[in-house]
N, C-alpha and C positions, 0 to 999 in steps of 0.2 A: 600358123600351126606347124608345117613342114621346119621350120627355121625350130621352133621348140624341140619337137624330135629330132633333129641332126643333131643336137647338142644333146643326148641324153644316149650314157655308155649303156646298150644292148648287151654288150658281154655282160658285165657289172648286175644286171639287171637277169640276166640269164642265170647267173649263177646262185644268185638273191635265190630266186624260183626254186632253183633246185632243191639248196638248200631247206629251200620251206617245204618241199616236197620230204625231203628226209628227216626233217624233226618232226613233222606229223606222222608220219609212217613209221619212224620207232618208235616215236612216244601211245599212239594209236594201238600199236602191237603191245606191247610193254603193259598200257592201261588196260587191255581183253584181257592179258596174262593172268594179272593181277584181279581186276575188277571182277572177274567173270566168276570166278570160284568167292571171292567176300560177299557177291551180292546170292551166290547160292546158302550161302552158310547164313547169311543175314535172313534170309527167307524160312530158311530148318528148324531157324534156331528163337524164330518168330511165335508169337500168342497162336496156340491152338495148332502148331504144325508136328511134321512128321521128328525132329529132331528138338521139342520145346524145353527152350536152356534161358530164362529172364535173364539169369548172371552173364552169361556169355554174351546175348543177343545185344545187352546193354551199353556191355564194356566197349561191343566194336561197332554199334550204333554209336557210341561218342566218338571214337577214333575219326569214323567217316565223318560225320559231322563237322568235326572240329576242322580235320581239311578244306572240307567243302566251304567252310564258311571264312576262312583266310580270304582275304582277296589275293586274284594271283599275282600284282603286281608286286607284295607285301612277300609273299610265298617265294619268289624268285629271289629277294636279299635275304631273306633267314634262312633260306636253304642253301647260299654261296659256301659257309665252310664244311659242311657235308658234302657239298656237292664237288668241291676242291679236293676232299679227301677220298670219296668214289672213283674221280676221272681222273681226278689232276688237275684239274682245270673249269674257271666258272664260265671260260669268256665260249664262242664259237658254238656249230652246233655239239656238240658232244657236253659240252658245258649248261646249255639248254633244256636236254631231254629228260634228267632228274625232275627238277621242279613241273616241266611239263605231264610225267607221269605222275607224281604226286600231286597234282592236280585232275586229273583225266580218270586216273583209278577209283578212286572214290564217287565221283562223279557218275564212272560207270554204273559201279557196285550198285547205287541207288537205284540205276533204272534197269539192272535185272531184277531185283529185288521185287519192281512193280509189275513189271513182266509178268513175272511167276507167279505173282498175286493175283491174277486176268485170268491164270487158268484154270479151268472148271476142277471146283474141287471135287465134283462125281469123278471125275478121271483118274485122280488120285487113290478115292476110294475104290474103285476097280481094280485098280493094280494092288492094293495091299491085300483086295480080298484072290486075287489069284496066286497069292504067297508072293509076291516080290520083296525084293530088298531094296535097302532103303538108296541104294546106288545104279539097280536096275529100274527104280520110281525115277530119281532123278533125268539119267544117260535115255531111258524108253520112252518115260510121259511128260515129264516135265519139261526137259527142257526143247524136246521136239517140236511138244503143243507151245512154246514160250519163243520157239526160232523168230517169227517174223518181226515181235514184241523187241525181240534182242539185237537184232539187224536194227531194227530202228534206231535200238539205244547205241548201237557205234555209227551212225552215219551223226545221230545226235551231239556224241562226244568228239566224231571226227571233225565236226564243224565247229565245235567250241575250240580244238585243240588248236585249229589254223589262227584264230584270232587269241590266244594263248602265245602261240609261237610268234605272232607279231610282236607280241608286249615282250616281248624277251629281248628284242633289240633296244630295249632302255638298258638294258645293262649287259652290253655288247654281244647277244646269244646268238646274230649272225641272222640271215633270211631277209625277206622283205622287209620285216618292220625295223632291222636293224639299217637297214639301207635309209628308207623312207625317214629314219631321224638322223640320220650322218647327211645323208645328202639334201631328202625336201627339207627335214626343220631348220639343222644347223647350218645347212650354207644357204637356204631358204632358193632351191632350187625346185619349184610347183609343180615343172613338169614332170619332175622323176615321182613327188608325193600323188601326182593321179594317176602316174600307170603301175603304181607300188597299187592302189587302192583297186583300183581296175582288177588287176591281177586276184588280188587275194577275192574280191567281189566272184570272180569266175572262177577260182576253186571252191567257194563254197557250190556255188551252182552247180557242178558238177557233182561233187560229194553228194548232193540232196537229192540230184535226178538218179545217178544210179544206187543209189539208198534206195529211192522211194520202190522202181524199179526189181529190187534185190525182195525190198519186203511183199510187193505185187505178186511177184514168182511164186517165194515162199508160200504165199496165202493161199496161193490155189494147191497144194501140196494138199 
């Protein structure tokens, strides 16, 4: 066992980490940005709500849809010459974080969407009838009563996004999974593909306990 790990570069492996640390962390940010406000508008603009738009609600229930339902591996090669015309570049992490946010955004979008759905609509009705606006409904009750619902849904999509950002190293987007097929598949070195695995194993665990943790808090608010 000792003789496998002497032969396997630490630094190389370190940086991999890193790496994977920073395309989930932009693309993660990037996806809230994005997501958080489509799956508000998604919900507004929903059967029987405060903003009820069929036309609207339809057109960007397909958009999300349609993303969501790409697979990402498929999403990562149609998105290279966009993604070349944005950065400059499809390979590395910078070249990654595209496809990873249009991936993750939508994804989001969905589960505030359901969020929002969970809270009492007495709550709603309260605030319209003490004259609120449809921005002070949102920013006061909605999305307060919908916090822990939402926490969840980014610990959810932070944990999608890590195993997202692995499949990015099929077409050189840099981090562990890019590591784990240059080095475990292609020169078929085992050791370096179970501490690649290992590793991404214990970011998610980590992601889900201070998830779980974040929305605990929350709950008792």
């Amino acid at each position: 066992m000792e003789a496998l790990l002497s032969n396997v570069d630490w630094t190389e492996i370190g940086w991999a980490s890193w790496d994977t640390l920073i395309m989930v962390g932009m693309s993660l940010l990037f996806s809230v940005v994005i997501g958080l406000p489509i799956g508000v508008l998604l919900f507004l603009t929903g059967k029987r709500q405060l903003l009820e738009q069929p036309v609207a609600y339809s057109v960007l229930s397909f958009v999300v849809n349609v993303l969501r339902s790409v697979p990402f591996i498929i999403l990562l090669i149609v998105m290279i010459p966009f993604t070349v015309m944005l950065i400059g570049t499809s390979l590395g992490v910078a070249g990654a974080i595209p496809p990873l946010v249009a991936g993750g955004a939508p994804f989001f979008a969905r589960l505030v969407e359901t969020s929002l759905r969970e809270v009492d609509r007495g709550i709603i009705e309260a605030t319209q009838a003490m004259g609120a606006s449809v921005r002070q409904i949102i920013f006061g009750a909605l999305l307060p009563e919908a916090l822990p619902g939402i926490i969840a849904g980014v610990t959810v999509t932070a944990i999608t996004l890590v195993s997202y950002a692995a499949m990015s190293g099929v077409i050189g987007g840099g981090g562990l999974g890019d590591l784990a097929i240059r080095f475990g598949y292609q020169r078929f070195q085992t050791d370096v593909m179970v501490i690649t695995v290992a590793l991404l194993v214990i970011f998610v665990q980590v992601l889900q306990m201070v998830g779980d943790r974040l929305v605990l808090y929350f709950s008792r608010k």
